[in-house]
N, C-alpha and C positions, 0 to 999 in steps of 0.2 A: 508303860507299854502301849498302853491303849493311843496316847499323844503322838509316840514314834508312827505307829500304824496310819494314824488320822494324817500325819505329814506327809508320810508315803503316799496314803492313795491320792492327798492336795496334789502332790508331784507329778507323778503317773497321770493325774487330770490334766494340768496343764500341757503337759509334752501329747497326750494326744490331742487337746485343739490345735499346736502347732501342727500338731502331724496334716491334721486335716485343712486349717488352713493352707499348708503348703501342697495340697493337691491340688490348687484349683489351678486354671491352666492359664499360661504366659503366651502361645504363640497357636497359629495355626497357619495352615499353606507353607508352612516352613520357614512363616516370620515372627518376630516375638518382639513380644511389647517391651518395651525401656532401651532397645536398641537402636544404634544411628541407621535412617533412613539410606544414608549412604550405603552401608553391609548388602544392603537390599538393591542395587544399583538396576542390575540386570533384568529385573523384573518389572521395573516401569513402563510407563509408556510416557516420555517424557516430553510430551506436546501437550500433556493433561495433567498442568499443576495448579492450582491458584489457593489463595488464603482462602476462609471460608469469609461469608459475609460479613457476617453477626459476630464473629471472632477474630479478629487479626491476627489474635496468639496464635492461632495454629494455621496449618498451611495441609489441604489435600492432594495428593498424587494418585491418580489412576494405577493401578496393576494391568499387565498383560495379561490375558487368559490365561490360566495355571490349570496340570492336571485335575480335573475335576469340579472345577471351575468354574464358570463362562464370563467373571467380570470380578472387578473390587478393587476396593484401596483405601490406600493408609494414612494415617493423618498424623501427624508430626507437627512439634513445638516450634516455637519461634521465638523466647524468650530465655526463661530459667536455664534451658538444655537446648539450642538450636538442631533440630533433627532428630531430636531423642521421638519414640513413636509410641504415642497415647490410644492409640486406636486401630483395629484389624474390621474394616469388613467384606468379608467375603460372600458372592450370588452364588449357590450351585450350579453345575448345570443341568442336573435330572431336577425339573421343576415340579414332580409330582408331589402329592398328600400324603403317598404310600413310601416317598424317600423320606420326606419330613418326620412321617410317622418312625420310622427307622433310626434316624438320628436321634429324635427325643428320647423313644430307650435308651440309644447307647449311651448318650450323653444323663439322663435318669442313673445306670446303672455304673458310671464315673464318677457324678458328682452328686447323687440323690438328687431329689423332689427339689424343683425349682420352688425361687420365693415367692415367685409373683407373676400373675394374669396379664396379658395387657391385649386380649384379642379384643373383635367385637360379639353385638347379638345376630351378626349374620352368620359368621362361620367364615365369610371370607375373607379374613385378618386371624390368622394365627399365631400368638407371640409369647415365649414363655424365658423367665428373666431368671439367671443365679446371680448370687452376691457373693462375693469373697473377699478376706483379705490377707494379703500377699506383705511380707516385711519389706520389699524392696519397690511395689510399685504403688502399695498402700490400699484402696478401696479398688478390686475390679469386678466388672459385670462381664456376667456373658447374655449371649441374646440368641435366643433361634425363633426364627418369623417364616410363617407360610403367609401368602398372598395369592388369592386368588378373582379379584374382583376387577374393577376396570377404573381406580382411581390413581394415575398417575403418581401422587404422590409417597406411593409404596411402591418397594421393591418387588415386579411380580412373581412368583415363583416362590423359592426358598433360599433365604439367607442366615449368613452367622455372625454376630456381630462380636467382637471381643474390646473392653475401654478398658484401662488403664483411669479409673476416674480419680485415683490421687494424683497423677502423673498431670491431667489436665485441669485438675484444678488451681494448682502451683504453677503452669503456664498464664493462666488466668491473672490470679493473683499478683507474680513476675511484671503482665502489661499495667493491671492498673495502678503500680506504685509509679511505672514507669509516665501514666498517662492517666493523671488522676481526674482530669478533664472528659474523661474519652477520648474518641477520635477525633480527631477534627472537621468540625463541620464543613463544607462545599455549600459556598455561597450563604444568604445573611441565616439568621435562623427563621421558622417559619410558626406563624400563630396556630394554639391549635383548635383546629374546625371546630365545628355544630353535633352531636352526636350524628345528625343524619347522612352527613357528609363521609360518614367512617361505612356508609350501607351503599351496597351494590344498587346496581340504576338501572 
């Protein structure tokens, strides 16, 4: 009797992490991750495409201003799944602390206590990160970011970020079988510098 019970509540355990696993969230702005880029057609801005740098596998597309909005886009494979969409991020467009702060509950109160910190010691980088994982798109993150300082390389304001980080690792992985070399270099290869040559002047 005791054994049947012990099995029961194993069961009962596991169907609630799927339960919860399967809450964590696929889309937002009313796009959803693992779907073709194309479904999404009408919402581009499609003078603003390019691969990314550093990644050939994937390719980024600007979004038009959507309700509530003021900027964002998607970023989409180029390999395993041509188009399939690994990545959402969307700018608000109420850039306050006091919006930010409002999302972070709502989103606390969806998906509990984020895993992980990633602001600064000023306060003016706010970044708080969920993990999930999802049976169909494998490891995803969410991301919500305040910014409020004057470095460029942040998003200023408040954004949301949502990856599909199974989705874009298997993009990954897809180019380097394809290209085990890398990319190909432009022009001969080049020797590498002195440490001091790698220091601003």
């Amino acid at each position: 009797m005791r054994t049947a019970l012990l099995a029961v509540v194993l069961v009962l355990g596991v169907a609630s992490a799927c339960l919860a696993q399967a809450k964590g969230p696929q889309e937002i702005a009313g796009i959803r991750l693992g779907d073709s880029v194309e479904k999404y057609s009408v919402k581009f801005d499609r003078e603003i495409t390019e691969e990314e740098l550093d990644r050939p596998y994937l390719t980024v597309s600007a979004l038009l201003p959507l309700g509530g909005f003021r900027s964002g886009y998607v970023t989409y494979g180029n390999c395993v799944s041509p188009k399939r969409i690994v990545r959402i991020k969307m700018n608000y467009e109420n850039e306050s602390k006091e919006f930010y702060d409002r999302v972070l509950a709502a989103l606390k109160k969806r998906y509990g206590d984020p895993q992980e910190w990633r602001g600064n010691a000023f306060g003016t980088l706010r970044t708080w990160k969920w993990s999930f994982t999802d049976p169909a798109l494998g490891d995803v993150s969410l991301i919500l970011q305040h910014y409020s300082g004057t470095d460029d390389a942040f998003t200023h304001g408040n954004s949301i970020r949502l990856t599909a980080l199974g989705l874009a690792k298997a993009e990954r992985a897809c180019y380097r079988a394809n290209h085990p070399g890398g990319p190909a270099r432009i022009g001969p290869a080049l020797a590498v510098p002195e440490f001091e040559a790698l220091l601003p002047h």
